[in-house]
N, C-alpha and C positions, 0 to 999 in steps of 0.2 A: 666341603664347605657347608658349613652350619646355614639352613635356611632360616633367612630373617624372623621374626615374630610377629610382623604387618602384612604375611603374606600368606592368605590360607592356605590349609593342608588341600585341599583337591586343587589347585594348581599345582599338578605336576609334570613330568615329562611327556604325559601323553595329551594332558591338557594343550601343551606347549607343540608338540609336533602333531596334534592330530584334530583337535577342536576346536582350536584358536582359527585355523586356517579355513575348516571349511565352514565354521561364522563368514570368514571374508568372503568368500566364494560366494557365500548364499547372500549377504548382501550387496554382493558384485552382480548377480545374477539376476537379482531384486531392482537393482536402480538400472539396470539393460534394460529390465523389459518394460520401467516406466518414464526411461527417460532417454536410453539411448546412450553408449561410452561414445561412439564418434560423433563427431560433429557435422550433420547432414551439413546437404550443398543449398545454396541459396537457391532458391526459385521465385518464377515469376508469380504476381497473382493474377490468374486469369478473370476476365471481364464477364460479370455475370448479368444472362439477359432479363432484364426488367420490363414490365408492363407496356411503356411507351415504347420500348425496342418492336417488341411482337405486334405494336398498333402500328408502326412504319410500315413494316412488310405486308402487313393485312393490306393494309389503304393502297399501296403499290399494286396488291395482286388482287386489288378489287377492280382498279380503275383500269388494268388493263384488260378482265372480265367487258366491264362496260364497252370499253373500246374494241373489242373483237368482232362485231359485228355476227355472232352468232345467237345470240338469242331475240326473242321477241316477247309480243304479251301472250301469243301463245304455247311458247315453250320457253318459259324464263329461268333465268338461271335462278336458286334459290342454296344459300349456304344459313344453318344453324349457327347461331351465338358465334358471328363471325371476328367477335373481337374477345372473343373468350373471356366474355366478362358477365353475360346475362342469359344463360342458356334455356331461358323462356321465351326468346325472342330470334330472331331470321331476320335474314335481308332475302327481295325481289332482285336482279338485274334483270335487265332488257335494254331495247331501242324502239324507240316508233319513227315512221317518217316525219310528223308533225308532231308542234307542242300537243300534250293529251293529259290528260290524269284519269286516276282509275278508282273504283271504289273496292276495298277487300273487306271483306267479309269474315269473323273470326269464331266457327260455329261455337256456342258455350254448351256447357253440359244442361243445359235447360232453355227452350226458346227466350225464358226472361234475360238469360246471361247471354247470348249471343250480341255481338258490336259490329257495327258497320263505320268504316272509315275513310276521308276521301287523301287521295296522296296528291303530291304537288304537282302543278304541270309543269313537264318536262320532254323532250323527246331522248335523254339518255334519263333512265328510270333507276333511282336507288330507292324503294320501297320498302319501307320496315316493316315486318309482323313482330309485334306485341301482345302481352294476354297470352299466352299458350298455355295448357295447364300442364302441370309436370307429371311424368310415366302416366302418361294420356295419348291416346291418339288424338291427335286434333286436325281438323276437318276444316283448310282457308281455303275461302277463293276471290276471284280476280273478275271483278263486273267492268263493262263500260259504264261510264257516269254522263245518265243521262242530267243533266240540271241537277246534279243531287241527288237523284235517284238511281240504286240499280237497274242498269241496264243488262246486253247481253252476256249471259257469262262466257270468260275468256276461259281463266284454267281453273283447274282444281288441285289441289295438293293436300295430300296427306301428310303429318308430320307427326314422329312418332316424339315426345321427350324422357328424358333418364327423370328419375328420380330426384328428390330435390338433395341438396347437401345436409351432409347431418348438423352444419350451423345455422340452417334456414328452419322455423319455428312455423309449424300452421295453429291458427287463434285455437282458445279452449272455448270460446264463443262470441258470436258476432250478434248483436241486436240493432235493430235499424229495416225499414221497409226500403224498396227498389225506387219508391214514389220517393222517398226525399233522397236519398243516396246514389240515385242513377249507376251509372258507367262509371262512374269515379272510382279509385281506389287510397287505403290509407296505404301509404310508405312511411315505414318507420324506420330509423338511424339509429343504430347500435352504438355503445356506450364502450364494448370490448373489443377485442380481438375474437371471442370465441361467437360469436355473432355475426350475422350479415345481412345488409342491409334488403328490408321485402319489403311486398305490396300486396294488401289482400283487398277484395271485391266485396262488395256487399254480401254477398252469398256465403263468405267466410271462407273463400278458395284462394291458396296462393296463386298470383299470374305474373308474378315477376320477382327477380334478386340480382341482386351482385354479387358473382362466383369471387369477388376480391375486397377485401375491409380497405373502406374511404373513412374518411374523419369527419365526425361531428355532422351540423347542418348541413344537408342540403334543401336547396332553394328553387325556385323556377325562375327565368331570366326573361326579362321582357321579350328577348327574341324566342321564344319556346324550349330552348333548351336547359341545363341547370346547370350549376354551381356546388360542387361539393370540397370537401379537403380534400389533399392526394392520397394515394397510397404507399407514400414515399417518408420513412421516419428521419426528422433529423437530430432526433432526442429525444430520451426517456423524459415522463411518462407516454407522453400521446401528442408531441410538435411535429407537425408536419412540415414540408419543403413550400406549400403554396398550395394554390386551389386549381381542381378542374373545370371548363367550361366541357361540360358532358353532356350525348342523350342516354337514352333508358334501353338502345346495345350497347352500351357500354364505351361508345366509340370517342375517345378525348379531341376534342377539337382543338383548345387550348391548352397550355399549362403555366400559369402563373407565377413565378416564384415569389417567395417572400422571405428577403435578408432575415427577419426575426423568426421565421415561422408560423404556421397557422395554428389556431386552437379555438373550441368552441363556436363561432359564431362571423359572420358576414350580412352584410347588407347590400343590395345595388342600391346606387342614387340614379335621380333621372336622367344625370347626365351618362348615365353609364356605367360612372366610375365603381370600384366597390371600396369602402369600407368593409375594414377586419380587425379582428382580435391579433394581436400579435406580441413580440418581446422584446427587448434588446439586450436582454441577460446582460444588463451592467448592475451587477447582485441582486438585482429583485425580474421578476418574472410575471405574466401576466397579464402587467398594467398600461400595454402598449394598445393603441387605434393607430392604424395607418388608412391612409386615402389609396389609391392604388390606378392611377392613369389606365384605363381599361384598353386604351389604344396603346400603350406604350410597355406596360405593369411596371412602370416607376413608381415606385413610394416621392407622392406629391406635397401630402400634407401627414406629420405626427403627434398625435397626442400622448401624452405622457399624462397619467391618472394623479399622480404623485406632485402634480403642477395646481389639482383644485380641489387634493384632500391631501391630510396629511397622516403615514402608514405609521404613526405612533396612536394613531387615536382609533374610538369605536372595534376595538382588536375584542375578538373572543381570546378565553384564556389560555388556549392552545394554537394559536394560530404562530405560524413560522413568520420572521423578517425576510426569506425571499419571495415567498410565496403572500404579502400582505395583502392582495384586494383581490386575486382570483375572478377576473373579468370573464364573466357565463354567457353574457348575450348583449347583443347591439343595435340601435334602432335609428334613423334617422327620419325626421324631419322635414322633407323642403317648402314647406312653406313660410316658417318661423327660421330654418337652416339651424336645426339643435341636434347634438348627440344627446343618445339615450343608453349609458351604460350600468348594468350591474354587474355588483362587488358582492360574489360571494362570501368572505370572507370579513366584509365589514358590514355586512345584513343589510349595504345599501345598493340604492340608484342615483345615479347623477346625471340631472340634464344639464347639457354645455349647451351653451349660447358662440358657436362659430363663427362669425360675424364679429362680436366682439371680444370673444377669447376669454367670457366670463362665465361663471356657475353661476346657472339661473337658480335653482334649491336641490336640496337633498331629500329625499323618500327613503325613512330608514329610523329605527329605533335610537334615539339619542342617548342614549346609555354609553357613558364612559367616552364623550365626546367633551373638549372643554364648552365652559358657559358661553362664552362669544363665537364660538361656529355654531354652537344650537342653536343661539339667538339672532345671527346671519340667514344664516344658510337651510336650516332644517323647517319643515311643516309644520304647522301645530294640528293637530287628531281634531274633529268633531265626531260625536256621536256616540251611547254606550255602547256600539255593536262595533268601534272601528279596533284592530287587531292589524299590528307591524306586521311586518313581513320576512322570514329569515332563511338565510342558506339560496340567494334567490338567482336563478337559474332561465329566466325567461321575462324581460321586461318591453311593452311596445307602447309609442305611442297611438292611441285611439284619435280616427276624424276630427272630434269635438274639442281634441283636449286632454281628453283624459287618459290615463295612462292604465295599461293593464298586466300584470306580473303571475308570475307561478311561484305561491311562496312555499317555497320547501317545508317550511316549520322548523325545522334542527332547534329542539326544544323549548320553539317559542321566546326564546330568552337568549342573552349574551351569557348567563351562569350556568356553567355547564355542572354543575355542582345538583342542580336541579334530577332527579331521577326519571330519566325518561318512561319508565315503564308504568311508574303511581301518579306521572303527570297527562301524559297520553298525549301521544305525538299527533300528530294530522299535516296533509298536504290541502292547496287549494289553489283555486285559480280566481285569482279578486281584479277588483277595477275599484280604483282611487279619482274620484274627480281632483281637482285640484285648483283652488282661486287662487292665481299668485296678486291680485290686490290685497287679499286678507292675509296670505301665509298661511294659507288653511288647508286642511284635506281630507274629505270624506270617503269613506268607504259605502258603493256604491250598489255590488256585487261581490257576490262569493260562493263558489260552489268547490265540496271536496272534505271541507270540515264535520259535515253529518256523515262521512262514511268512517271517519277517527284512521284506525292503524290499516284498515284495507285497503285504504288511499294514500298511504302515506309513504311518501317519497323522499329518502335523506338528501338525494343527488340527482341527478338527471330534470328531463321534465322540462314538459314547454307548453305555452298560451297560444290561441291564435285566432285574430278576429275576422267574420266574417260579413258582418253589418251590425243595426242595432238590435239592441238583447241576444244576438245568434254569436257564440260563441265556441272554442276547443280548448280542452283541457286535458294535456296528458300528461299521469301520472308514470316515471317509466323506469321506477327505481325500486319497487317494493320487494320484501325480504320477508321468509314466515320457514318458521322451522316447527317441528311438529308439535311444540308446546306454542306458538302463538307466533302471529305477525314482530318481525326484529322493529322494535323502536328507537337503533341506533342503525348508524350507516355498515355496511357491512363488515369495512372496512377496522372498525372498532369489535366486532364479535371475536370473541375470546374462546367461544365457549365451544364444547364437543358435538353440540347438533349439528348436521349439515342444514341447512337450507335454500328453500326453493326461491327463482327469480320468477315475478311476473311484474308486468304493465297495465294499466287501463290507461284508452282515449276513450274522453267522451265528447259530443256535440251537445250543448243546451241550448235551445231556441225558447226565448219568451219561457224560462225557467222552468221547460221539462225537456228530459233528455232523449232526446230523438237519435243518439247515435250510442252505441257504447261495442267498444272491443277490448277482448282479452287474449293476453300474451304471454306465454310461459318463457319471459326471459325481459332484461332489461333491453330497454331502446331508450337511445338522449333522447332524440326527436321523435314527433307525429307530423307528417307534413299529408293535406289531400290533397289531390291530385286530379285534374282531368288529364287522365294519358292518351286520349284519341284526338284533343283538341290541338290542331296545329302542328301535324307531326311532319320531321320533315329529318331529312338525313345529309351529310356532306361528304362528301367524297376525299376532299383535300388530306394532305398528311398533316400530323399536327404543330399547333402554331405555340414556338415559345416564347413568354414577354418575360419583363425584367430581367433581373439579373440575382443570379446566388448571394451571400453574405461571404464576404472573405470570414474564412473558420477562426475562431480565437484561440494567439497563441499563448499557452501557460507562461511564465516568463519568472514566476518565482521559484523562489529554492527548491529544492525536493529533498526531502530525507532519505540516503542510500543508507543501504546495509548491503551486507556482505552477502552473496548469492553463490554457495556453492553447487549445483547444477542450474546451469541455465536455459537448460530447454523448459521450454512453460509448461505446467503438468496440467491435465487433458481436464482435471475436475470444475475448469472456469469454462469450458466448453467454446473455445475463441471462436468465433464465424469471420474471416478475416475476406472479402471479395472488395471488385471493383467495378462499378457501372460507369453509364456512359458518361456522365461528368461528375462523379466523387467517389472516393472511396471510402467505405463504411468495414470496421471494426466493432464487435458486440462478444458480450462475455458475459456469464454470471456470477456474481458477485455479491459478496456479506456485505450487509448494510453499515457504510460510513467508511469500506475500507477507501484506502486510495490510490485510485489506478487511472494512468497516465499515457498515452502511446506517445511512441517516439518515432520519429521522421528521422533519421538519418543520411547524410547527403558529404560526404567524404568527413572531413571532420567538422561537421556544423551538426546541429540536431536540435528540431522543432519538435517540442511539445504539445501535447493536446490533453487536457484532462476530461475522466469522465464521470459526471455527473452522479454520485451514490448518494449524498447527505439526505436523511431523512425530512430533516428541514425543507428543502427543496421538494421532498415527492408528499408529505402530507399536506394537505388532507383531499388527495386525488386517488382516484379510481380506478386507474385505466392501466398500471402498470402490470406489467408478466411476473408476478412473487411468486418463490415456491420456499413456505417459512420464510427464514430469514434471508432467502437471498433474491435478487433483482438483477433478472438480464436486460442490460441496459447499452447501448449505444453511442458511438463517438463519429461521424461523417467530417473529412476532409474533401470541400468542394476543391473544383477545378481550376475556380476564378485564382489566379494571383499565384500559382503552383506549379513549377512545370520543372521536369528532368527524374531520375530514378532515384529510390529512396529507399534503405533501409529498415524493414518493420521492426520493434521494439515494442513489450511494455513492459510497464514498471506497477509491481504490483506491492503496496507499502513497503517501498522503499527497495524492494526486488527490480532490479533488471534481467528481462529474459529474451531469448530468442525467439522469433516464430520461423524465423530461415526461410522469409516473405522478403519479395523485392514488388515497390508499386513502381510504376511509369504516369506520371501525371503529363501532356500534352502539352 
């Protein structure tokens, strides 16, 4: 038989029985070893232990310590970083027959740096050591308190610590005398993941961290202890589940939830309660305030930002529709009972009047706002020295009235057209008085802008007042690659330098700088701190308020295609586990694709989408990118979910296997 004319001459017989087949082979052998020809058995996903799991057990096997009746003040029990969370810090146990308290003593590497502290009285004794310096010996001991004074010494202990972690940063320099800085220390709150939260002394020595990334601010709480976000994600970039009521072991007393999530920022009010930044991801993000019943963590009262601006106006030229007002920081009031929110993204602040549900003005550049909200709502400038505020990140109300902010600067302007590098960036930290009889507003104070790009801060960064003229300014976003300080947020750098992160705080009293620290990385916050004042520890396990957010189910179409292998291939990197009430799925993924897990429950099957659109993640900082991809996050809580389910996902339009089975309660 005559071969065709459409079929080349090297297809021939040996083509045919000898090279054809073992192509198949080789790519039989090929999709084995990346995907598997049978179909594995379904498995359970096993429950993976989280933070608060390993503080249950701690707390259990502390208080039966306490209760043993074997120790005393003279042979007390003593465990390191017993909550595995601050390994610069120890707990005391013992018992005494009568209530007593003791003073301990924390020797420093210099009689200046030495602390004396007095503990609570108690006759079951949970005593914290704090301050320890890391791969130091350190030298505590246990006096009786006489009136305040050390008395007899009880015990002594040596305690050796490791090393710090390699994401704990010691200053490249500390400036400040012991006479105005005492015993105090700065804590500063990381902006990343590759960061962890420290504490440095006057003397510029680390004495404390957190071996675990918490979110954003934290605060101190009228009762001595603090307030931070959790270490719990329940969405990319940086949402957390709710906040801790923590001390400085690490130890969670509380845990807060919040249906929308935490981000950025928190207040106490006096009644206790806290206001928070929060969301309700009904298509926009950010622009949520909730009240939060501190006895109860019910969401009491909510604001919605979108209620007393409107997110089509004051928009820089790049800013996303979910992402329109980017709420930085939050301030309350009670005297007047006003919120005080800023909008990074709309270069303002807005005080609410809560009482009557009105916008008292706006603080904030009027550009590209219409004629009758500028002429409402907005301040008019006195002064040739007075200068907007933009990209702002830290707003509070001052005693008097006046209000005081961290203006980023992001190019000074709403036109980003504008060339940061011939314009010259700067950060600063200003105070605005404010006549709401006139509609006026002066600029009062400003320090930040005489240091130009070495101060200058795209992102991060917070104010904080101490009395009058004594103020804190930190800078804690800066960027310098070896041709010069970046004049854009990092996030926009294109270019093939790497560059270096550093911070400054500084203190100005009566308009010279008495305090200044420097940091080879970024930090959101600067918070000081007296850590020996009113230190106290609890014993109890920890307490949960509110209640999770039922998960939001996808419920529109989905675009299938055709999936021929469907085992999920290993290059999205799934993390698929279960803790003790949610279970969380993460993957990485090219930016905008769309991926979706699927719940499967006999023939029913609940969707969850997961968060990629650029839109959504610019113009934030805090995401895990490597190039173009983002591993990012999908949590099905507990609440509202219960019997075994099927794991799936759907990656544009792919349906795959994970041959996971979850168990919800």
């Amino acid at each position: 038989m005559k071969r065709p004319e459409w079929i080349p001459k090297w297809v021939n017989e040996t083509f045919l029985l000898v090279v054809m087949p073992a192509i198949v082979v080789v790519l039989l052998i090929t999709g084995f070893m990346i995907y598997g020809f049978q179909k594995p058995a379904w498995t359970s996903i096993e429950s993976k232990t989280v933070l608060l799991d390993t503080q249950q057990e701690t707390n259990a096997m502390l208080i039966d310590v306490a209760m043993s009746e074997t120790y005393s003040v003279d042979q007390p029990y003593f465990i390191i970083d017993p909550y595995k969370m601050s390994p610069l810090s120890g707990l005391f146990i013992f018992k005494t027959d009568e209530l007593d308290s003791f003073i301990i003593e924390v020797e420093g590497k210099t009689p200046e740096a030495t602390v004396q502290y007095v503990s609570e009285v108690a006759s079951v004794h949970y005593i914290p050591v704090i301050g320890l310096y890391p791969d130091y010996e350190n030298v505590v001991h246990i006096y009786d308190n006489d009136d305040g004074v050390a008395g007899a010494l009880r015990f002594t202990r040596t305690i050796w610590t490791e090393p710090v972690d390699e994401y704990v940063f010691a200053p490249d320099e500390v400036t400040t005398t012991t006479d105005y800085f005492g015993q105090d220390w700065m804590l500063l709150m990381p902006s990343d993941q590759e960061t962890l939260p420290v504490a440095i002394d006057a003397f510029g020595d680390v004495r404390w961290y957190y071996s675990t990334p918490l979110g954003f601010s934290m605060k101190q709480l009228e009762n001595g202890y603090f307030m931070v976000g959790s270490s719990r994600m329940i969405g990319s970039p940086y949402y957390r589940d709710g906040l801790y009521e923590i001390d400085l072991l690490g130890k969670v007393i509380s845990h807060y939830y919040i249906p929308g999530g935490y981000h950025h920022d928190f207040v106490e009010m006096p009644s206790g309660n806290i206001l928070a930044l929060s969301n309700d991801f009904d298509e926009t993000v950010e622009d949520i305030v909730v009240e939060i019943d501190r006895s109860t963590g019910m969401i009491v009262n909510q604001w919605d930002m979108s209620d007393y601006v409107s997110p089509t106006m004051g928009q820089r030229s790049n800013n996303s529709e979910v992402d329109w007002f980017h709420a930085t920081s939050i301030d309350y009031d009670p005297v007047a009972n006003r919120l005080l929110v800023a909008g990074r993204n709309q270069d303002i602040v807005l005080c609410i009047d809560l009482t009557s549900d009105e916008l008292v003005y706006i603080i904030g550049d009027p550009t590209n706002w219409d004629e009758d909200v500028v002429t409402d709502d907005f301040l008019t400038p006195i002064g040739a020295s007075f200068e907007w505020s933009y990209a702002i990140h830290s707003a509070l109300f001052l005693p008097d009235g006046q209000v005081m902010l961290f203006d980023n600067g992001l190019h000074h302007s709403k036109d980003l057209l504008i060339d940061p590098l011939t314009y010259g960036n700067y950060s600063r930290g200003v105070v605005y008085a404010i006549d709401e009889t006139t509609r006026e507003i002066t600029q009062v104070f400003s320090y930040g802008s005489e240091r130009l790009s070495t101060f200058y801060s795209p992102f991060n960064s917070n104010v904080a007042y101490y009395g009058e003229n004594h103020y804190l300014v930190h800078s804690g976003g800066i960027s310098q690659t070896s041709q010069g300080y970046l004049n854009i947020p990092p996030s926009e750098y294109d270019g093939e330098l790497s560059f270096t992160k550093s911070s400054i705080t500084v203190e100005v009293q009566d308009d010279v700088v008495v305090y200044e620290l420097q940091m080879p990385a970024h930090y959101d916050q600067a918070l000081r701190i007296q850590p020996y004042d009113n230190i106290q520890h609890q014993s109890r396990l920890v307490k949960f308020y509110g209640e999770q957010q039922v998960s939001f189910l996808y419920e529109q179409d989905i675009d299938r295609r055709i999936t021929i292998l469907q085992t999920l291939p290993p290059t999205y990197e799934l993390l698929i586990y279960k803790e003790f009430d949610r279970f969380v799925v993460s993957g990485v993924f090219e930016d905008n694709q769309e991926v979706y897990l699927e719940l499967q429950q006999g023939e029913q099957s609940y969707y969850y989408a997961m968060p990629l659109s650029q839109s959504i993640r610019y113009p934030l900082y805090h995401q895990e990118v490597d190039g173009e991809n983002l591993r990012t996050i999908v949590t099905v809580n507990e609440i509202d979910v219960s019997g075994r389910f099927d794991v799936f996902v759907i990656i544009d339009g792919h349906r795959y296997h994970t041959y996971k089975q979850v168990t919800f309660k």
